[in-house]
VEXDREN-2710 file (C-alpha; in Angstrom, 1 decimal):
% VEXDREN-2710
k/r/px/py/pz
1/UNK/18.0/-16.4/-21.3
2/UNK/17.7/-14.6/-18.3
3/UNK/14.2/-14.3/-16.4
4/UNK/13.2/-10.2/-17.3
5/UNK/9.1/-11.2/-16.4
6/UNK/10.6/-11.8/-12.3
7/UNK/9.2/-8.9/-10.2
8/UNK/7.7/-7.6/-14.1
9/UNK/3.8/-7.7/-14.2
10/UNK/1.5/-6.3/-16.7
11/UNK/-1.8/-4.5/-15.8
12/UNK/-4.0/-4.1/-19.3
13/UNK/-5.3/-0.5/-19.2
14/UNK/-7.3/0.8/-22.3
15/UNK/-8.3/4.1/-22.6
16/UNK/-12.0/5.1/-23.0
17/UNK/-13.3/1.8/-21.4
18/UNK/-16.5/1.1/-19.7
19/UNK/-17.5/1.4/-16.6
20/UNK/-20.0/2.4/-14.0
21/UNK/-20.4/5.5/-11.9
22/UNK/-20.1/3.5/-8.7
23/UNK/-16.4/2.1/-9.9
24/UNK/-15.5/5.9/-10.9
25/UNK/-17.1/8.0/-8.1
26/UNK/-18.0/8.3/-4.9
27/UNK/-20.8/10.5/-3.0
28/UNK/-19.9/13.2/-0.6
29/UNK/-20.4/12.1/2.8
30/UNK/-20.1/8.7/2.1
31/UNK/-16.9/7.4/3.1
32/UNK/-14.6/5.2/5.7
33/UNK/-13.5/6.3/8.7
34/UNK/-9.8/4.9/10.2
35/UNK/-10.2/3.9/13.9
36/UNK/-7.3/3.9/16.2
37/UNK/-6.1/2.3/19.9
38/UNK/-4.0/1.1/22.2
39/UNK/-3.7/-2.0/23.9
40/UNK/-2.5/-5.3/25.3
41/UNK/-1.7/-8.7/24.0
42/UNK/-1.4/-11.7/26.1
43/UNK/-0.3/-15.5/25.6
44/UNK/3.0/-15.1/24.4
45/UNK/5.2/-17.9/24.9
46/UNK/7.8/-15.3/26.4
47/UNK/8.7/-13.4/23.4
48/UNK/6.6/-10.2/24.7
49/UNK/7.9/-6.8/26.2
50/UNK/11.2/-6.5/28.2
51/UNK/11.7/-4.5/31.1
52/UNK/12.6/-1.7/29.2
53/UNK/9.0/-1.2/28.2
54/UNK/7.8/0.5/31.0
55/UNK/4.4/1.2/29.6
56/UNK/3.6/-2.4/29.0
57/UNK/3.8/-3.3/32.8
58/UNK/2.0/0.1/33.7
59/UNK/-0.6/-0.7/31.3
60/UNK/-1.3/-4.3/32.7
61/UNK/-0.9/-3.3/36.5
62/UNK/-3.9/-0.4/35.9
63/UNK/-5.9/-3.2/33.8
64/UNK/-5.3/-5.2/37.1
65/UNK/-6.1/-2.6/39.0
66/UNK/-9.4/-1.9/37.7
67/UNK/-9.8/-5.8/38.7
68/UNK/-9.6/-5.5/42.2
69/UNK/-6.2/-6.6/42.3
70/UNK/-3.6/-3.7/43.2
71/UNK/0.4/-4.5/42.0
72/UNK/3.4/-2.6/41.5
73/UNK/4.1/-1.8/38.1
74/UNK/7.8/-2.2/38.7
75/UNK/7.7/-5.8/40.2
76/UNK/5.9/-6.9/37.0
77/UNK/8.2/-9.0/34.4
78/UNK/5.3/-10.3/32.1
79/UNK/7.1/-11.5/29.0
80/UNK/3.9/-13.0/27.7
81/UNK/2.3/-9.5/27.5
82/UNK/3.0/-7.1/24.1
83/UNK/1.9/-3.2/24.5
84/UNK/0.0/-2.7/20.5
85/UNK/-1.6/-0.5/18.4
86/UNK/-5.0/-1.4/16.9
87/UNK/-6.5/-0.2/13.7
88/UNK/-9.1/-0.3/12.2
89/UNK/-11.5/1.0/8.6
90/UNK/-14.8/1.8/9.7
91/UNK/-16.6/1.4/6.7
92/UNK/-19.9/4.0/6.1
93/UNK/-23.2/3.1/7.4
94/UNK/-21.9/0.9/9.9
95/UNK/-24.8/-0.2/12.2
96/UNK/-24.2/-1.2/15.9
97/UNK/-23.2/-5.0/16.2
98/UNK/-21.4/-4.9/12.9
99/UNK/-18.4/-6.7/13.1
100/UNK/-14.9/-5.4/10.7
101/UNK/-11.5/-6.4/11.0
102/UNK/-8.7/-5.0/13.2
103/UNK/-5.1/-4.7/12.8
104/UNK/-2.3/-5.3/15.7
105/UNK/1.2/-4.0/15.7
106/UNK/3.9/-3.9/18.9
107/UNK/4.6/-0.6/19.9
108/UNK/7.7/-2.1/22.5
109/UNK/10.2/-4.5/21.8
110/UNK/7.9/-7.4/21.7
111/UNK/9.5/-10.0/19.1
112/UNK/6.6/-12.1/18.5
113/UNK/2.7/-11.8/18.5
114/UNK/2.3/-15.6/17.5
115/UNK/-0.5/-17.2/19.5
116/UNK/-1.5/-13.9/21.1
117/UNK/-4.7/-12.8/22.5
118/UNK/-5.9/-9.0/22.1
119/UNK/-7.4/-8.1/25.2
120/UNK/-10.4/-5.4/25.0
121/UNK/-9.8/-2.6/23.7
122/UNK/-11.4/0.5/22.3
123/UNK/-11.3/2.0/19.1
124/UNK/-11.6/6.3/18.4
125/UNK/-11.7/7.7/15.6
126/UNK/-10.4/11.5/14.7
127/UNK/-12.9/13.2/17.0
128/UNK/-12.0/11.2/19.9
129/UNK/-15.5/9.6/20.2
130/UNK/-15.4/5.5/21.3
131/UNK/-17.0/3.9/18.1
132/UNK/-15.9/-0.1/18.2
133/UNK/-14.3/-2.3/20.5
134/UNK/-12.0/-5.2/19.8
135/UNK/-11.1/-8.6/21.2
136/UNK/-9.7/-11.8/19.8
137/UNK/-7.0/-13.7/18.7
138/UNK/-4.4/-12.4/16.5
139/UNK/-3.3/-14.2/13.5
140/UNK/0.4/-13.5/12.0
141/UNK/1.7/-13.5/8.8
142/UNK/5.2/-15.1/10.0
143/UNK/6.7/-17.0/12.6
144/UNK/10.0/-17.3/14.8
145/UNK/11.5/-21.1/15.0
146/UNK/14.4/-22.2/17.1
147/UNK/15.8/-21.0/20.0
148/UNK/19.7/-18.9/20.6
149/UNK/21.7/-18.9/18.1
150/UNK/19.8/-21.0/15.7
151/UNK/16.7/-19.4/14.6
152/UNK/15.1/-18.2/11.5
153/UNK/12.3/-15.4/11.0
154/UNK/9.5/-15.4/8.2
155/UNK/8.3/-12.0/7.5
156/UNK/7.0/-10.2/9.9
157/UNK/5.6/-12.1/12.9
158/UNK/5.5/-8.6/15.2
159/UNK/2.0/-7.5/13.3
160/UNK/-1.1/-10.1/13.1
161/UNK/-5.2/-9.5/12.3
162/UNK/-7.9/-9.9/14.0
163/UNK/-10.4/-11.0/11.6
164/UNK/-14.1/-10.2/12.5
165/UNK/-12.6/-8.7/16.0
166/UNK/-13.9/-5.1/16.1
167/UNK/-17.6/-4.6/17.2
168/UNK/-19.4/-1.5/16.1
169/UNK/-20.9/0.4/18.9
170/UNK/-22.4/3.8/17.4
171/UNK/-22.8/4.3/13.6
172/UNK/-20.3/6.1/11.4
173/UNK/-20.5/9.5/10.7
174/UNK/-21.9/8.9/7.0
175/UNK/-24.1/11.8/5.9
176/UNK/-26.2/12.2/2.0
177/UNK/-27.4/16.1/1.3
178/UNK/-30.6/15.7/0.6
179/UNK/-32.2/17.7/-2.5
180/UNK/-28.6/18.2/-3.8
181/UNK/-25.7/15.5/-4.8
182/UNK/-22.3/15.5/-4.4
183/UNK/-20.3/12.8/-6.5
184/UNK/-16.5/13.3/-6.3
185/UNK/-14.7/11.2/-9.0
186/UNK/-12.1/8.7/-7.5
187/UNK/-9.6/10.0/-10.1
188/UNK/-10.2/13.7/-10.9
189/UNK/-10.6/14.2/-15.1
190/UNK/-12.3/17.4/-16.5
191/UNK/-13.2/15.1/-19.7
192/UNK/-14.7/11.9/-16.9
193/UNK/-16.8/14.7/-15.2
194/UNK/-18.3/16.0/-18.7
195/UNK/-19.6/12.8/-19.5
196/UNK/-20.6/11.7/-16.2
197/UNK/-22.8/14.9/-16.2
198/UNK/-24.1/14.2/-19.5
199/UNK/-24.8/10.9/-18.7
200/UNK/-26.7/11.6/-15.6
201/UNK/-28.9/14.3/-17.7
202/UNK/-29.7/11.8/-20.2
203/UNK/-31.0/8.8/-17.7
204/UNK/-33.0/11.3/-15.8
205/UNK/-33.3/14.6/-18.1
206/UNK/-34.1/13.8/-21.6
207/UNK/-35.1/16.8/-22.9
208/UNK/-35.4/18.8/-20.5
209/UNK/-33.8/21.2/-18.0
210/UNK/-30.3/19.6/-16.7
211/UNK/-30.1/18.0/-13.0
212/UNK/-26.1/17.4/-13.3
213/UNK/-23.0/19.5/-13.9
214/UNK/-19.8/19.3/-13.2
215/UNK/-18.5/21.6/-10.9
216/UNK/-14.8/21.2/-11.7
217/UNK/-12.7/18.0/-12.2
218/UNK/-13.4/16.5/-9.1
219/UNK/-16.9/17.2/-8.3
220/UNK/-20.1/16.7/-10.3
221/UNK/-23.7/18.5/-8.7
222/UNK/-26.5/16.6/-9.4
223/UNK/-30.0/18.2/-8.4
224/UNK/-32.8/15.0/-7.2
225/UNK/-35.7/15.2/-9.8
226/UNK/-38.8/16.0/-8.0
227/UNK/-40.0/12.8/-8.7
228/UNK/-37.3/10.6/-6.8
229/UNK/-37.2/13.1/-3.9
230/UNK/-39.5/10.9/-1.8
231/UNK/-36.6/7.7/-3.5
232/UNK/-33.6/9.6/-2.6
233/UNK/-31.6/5.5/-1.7
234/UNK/-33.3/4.4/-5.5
235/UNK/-32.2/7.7/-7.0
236/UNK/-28.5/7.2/-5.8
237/UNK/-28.7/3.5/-7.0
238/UNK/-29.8/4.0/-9.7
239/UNK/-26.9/6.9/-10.4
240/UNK/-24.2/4.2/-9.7
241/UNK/-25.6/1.9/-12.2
242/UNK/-25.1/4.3/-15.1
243/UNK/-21.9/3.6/-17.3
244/UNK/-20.2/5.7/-19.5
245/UNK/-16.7/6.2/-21.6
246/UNK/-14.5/6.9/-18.3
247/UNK/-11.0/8.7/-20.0
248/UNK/-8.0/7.5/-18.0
249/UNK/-4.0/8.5/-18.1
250/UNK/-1.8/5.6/-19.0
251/UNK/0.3/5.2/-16.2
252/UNK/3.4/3.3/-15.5
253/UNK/4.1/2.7/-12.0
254/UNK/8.0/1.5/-11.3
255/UNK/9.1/0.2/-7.8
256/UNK/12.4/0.7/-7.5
257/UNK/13.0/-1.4/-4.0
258/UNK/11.8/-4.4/-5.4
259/UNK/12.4/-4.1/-9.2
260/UNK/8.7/-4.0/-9.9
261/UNK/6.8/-2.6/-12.8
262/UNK/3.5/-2.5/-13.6
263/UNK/2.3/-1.0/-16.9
264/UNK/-0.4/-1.2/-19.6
265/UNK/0.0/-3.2/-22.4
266/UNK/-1.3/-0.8/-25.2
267/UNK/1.5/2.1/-24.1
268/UNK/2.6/3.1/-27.3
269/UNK/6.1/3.7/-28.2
270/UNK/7.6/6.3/-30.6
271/UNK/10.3/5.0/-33.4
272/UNK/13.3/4.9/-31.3
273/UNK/16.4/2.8/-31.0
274/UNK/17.7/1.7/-27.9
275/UNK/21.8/0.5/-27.8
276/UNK/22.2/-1.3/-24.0
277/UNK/25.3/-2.3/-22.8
278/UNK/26.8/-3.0/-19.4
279/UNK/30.1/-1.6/-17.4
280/UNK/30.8/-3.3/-14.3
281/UNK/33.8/-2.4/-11.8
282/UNK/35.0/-4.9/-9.3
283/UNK/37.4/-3.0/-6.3
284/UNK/39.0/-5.8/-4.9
285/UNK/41.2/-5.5/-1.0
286/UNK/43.2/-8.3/0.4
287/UNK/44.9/-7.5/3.8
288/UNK/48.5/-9.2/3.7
289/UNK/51.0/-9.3/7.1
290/UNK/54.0/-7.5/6.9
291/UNK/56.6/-9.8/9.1
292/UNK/60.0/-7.7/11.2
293/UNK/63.3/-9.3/9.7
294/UNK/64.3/-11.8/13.1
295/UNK/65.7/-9.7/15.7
296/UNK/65.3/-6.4/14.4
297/UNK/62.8/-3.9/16.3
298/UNK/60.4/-3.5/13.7
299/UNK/56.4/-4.2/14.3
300/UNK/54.1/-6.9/12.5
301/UNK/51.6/-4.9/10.7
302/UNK/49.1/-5.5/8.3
303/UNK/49.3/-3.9/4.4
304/UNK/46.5/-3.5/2.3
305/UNK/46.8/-4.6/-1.4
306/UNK/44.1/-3.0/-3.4
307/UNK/43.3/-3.9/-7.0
308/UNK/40.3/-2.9/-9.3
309/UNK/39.3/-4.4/-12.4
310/UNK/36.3/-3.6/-15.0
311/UNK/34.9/-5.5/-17.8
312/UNK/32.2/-3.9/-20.3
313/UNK/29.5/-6.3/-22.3
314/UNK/29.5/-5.2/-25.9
315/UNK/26.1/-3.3/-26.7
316/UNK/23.1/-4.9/-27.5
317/UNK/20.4/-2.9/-30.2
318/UNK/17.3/-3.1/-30.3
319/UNK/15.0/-1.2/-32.9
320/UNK/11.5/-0.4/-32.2
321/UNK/9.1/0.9/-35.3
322/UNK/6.3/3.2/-35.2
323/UNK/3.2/2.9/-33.3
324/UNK/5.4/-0.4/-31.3
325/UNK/3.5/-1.1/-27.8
326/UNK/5.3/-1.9/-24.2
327/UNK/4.8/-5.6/-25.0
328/UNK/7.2/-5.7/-28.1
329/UNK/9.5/-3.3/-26.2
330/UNK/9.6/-6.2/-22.9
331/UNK/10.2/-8.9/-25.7
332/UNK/13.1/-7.1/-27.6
333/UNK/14.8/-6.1/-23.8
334/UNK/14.3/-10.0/-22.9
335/UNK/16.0/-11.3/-25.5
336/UNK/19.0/-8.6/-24.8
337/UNK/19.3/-10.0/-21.3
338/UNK/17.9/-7.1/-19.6
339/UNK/17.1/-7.0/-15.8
340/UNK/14.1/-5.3/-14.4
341/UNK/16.5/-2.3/-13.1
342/UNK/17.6/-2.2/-15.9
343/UNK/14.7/-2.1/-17.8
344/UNK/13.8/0.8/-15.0
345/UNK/16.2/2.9/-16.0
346/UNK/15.5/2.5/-20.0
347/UNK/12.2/3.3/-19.5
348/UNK/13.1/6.6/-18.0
349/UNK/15.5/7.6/-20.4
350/UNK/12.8/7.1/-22.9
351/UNK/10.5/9.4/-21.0
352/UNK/13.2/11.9/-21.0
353/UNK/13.6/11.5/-24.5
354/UNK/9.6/12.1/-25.6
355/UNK/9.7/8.3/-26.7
356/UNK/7.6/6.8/-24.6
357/UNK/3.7/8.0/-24.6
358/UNK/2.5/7.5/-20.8
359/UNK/3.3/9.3/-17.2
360/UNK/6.1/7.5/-15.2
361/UNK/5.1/7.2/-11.3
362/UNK/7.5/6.1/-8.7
363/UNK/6.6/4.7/-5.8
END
């Protein structure tokens, strides 16, 4: 029987579950900031930027410079120096001497940051403001081995981490409204806003007039109680540790690059019946030389012989009754034989068909 499960998981996703506010919302103002910046990387054992990078030797003869020692930029040939790109999440509330991690990719044509060392280097953010700095050495993924002709590559050894290597100097830009809340649901849902109002008004409202409502899908205003006005941090904790009956899509996500799909398990299925077969056509060329008769003034060439074949599997059935979930529908297409592109392309045509009883997302 052929593998179906390889590059085929199964996320469980009920609808109406439990959860807390803090897993389904977020508060306005509250929220990470992506840093950026550019720098150098150096202890490579020669597999760092070529001469053709110009800015990696004009970068390290002004880092040189502001050294005290002055150099041409055109007489440099560092191979063991890599122009990146650093970036970094700066996380909310981010004090000064809080340490995140940083990311590190070659921006030349730098084949290998293994063993590197990211020299320092500052981090912006959108406004252009300096808010960490980073230094350290840079761990990668993958690696390079052997040397000319023989080598072999693991995945991607031009990218690494720094891990702990950014150093916050100035706090994030993290700001609570005080008097009135702002929580914006991770996943807008009129029907998750309703009850994450309702909730709210019941924990902190009973009976009387309503501090929450939901503005639209997205957004629910909550008005602070006069008596956790001087508690505004306790008043916001204890908001996220309310739960409620969050209402969520079922989703099936499908990556078609790799053959990947993730789905719910409880997806139900309409009655349907689903006849699979296969057609496969096979174009074959073979080049064969076309030899002169001895003597004569004809030219060797060469002739191309062309010949296509096809072969089509007889069709497979399988029969799904009603209310039939994904899980029976992945046993029935294993036993068939069916691939994960396969399995792909049968779960669109059941879409398209009104069969199948979730939203199909490609990514």
């Amino acid at each position: 029987m052929r593998k179906l499960l390889l590059g085929l998981m199964t996320a469980l996703t009920l609808p109406g579950a439990i959860s807390r506010v803090k897993d389904l919302a977020s508060l306005e103002g509250v929220r990470d900031n992506q840093l950026v910046g550019y720098g150098l990387v150096v202890g490579l054992n020669g597999t760092g930027d070529k001469r053709q990078t110009v800015f990696a030797a004009q970068s390290l003869a002004n880092m040189l410079n502001r050294m005290g020692v002055s150099v041409n930029p055109t007489a440099l040939q560092a191979k063991n120096v890599a122009a990146v790109m650093v970036t970094a999440t700066l996380p909310p509330f981010a004090q000064p001497g809080t340490r995140i991690d940083v990311t590190v990719g070659t921006v030349g044509d730098a084949s290998n940051l293994q063993g590197g060392q990211l020299l320092l280097t500052s981090l912006r953010g959108a406004d252009g403001q300096v808010y960490a700095v980073a230094q350290g050495g840079v761990l990668t993924a993958g690696f390079v081995g052997g040397r000319a002709g023989n080598s072999q590559t693991v995945n991607h050894p031009t990218a690494g981490r720094v891990p702990s290597g950014a150093i916050v100097e100035q706090p994030a830009p993290s700001v609570i409204t005080e008097g009135r809340l702002r929580w914006q649901l991770l996943r807008a849902d009129f029907t998750t806003a309703t009850r994450l109002a309702a909730a709210i008004n019941t924990r902190f409202a009973p009976g009387k007039l309503a501090v929450a409502r939901a503005s639209n899908a997205g957004i629910v205003e909550v008005e602070t109680p006069p008596e956790w006005k001087a508690k505004p941090v306790e008043f916001i904790a204890a908001i996220e540790g309310l739960t409620l009956d969050s209402d969520r899509k079922q989703r099936l996500l499908i990556n078609e690059r790799t053959g990947t799909i993730v789905m719910g398990k409880e997806v139900r299925i309409a009655p349907v019946s689903i006849l699979h077969g296969s057609l496969s056509i096979e174009v074959q060329t073979q080049f064969e030389i076309s030899q002169p008769a001895p003597l004569s003034e004809g030219k060797t060439t060469v002739v191309p012989s062309v010949s296509v074949g096809s072969k089509e599997d007889p069709a497979k059935l399988v029969q799904l009754k009603d209310g039939a979930t994904v899980d029976e529908l992945v046993r029935g297409l294993q036993k068939i034989g069916a691939t994960p592109r396969e399995v792909i392309a049968i779960l669109q045509s059941l879409q398209s068909a009104g069969a199948l009883d979730a939203e199909i997302q490609v990514i």
